[in-house]
N, C-alpha and C positions, 0 to 999 in steps of 0.2 A: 209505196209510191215514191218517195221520196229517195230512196236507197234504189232506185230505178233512176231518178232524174239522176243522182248523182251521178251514177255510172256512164248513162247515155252523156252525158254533158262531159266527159270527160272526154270521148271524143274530139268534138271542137274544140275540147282545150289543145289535145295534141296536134289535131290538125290544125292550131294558130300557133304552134310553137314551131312548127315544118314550116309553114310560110312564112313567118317573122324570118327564123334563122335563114331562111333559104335565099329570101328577098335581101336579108342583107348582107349575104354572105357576096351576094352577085353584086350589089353596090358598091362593093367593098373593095371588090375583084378588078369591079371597071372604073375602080376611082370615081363614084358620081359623086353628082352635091347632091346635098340632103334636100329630099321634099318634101315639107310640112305638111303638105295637102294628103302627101300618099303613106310616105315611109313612120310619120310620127304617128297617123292612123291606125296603120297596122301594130305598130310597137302602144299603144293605147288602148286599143280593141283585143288583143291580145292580152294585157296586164286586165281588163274589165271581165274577159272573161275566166281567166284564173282568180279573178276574184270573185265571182258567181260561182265559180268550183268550190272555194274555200267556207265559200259562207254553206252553197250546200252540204258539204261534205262534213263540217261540225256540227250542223240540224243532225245530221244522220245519225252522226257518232254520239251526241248526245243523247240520242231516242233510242240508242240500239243495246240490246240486253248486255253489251258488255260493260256498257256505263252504269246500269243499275248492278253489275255484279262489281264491278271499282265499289262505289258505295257499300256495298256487303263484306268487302275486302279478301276478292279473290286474286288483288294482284297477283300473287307470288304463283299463280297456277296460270294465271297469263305469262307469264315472265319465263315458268316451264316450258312451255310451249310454243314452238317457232313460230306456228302458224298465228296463233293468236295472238302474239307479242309483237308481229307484225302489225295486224289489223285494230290491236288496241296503242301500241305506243310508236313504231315505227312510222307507219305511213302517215299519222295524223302529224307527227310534229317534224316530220321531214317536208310534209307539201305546206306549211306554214312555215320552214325555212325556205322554200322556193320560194312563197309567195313572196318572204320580204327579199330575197335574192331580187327576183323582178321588181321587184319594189325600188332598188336601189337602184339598178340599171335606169327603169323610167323615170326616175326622179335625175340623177347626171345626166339621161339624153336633154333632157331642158336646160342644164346648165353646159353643157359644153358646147364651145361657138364650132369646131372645125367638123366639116363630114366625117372627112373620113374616120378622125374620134367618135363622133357620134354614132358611125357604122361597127365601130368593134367595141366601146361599148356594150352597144348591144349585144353581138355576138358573145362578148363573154358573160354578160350576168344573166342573159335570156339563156343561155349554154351552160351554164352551170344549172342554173334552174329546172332546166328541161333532162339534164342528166341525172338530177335527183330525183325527178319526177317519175321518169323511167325505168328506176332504183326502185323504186318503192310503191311502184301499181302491185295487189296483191292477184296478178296475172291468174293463180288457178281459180281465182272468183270471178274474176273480170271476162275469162271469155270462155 
């Protein structure tokens, strides 16, 4: 169940990384000013649900026979292994480098006074973030 939620949830993760980026790719585009009400929303909702990802995503990794075979010490057969050196070391600590990626991004949008900084900002640490993320979906399990 859980290894379900995570999956499904991964969805709106992507699909709030396409509207952040998209939204402020076009603010960006048309010189606007920043809107607290809209644009900081999205880049918040967007950073809350990648962190709903993160949190469920190490329930998972925690619960899932690869962490009790760590504890047994089958690294070095994970490490052999693309697929599994993926799923056990790659993807976990790559979306926990996005996350604080976005972590930094929404932390400077609060401190930067000018839009248009505020608008690429975001584009690049949501943009990095989202390209890691994209790196590191273990795609032949995901669909």
């Amino acid at each position: 169940m859980l290894k379900f939620l995570h999956s499904s949830w991964a969805f709106l993760v992507l699909l709030m990384f396409i509207l952040t980026l998209s939204t402020y790719f076009s603010a960006y585009a048309k010189n606007k000013l920043f809107d607290f009400r809209t644009d900081f929303r999205i880049a918040s909702f967007t950073f809350i649900v990648l962190s709903i990802q993160i949190i469920l995503g190490l329930l998972t990794w925690f619960s899932s026979p690869f962490f009790a075979g760590l504890k047994q010490g089958h690294m070095p057969e994970y490490m052999h292994n693309a697929h599994d050196r993926l799923l056990v070391v790659e993807h976990p600590l790559m979306m926990i480098f996005a996350w604080v990626l976005t972590l930094i991004g929404f932390l400077r949008l609060k401190k930067i006074a000018a839009s248009r900084k505020k608008y690429a900002s975001i584009i690049l640490w949501y943009g990095l973030a989202f390209l890691l993320i994209l790196s590191r979906i273990p795609w032949s399990n995901w669909l």
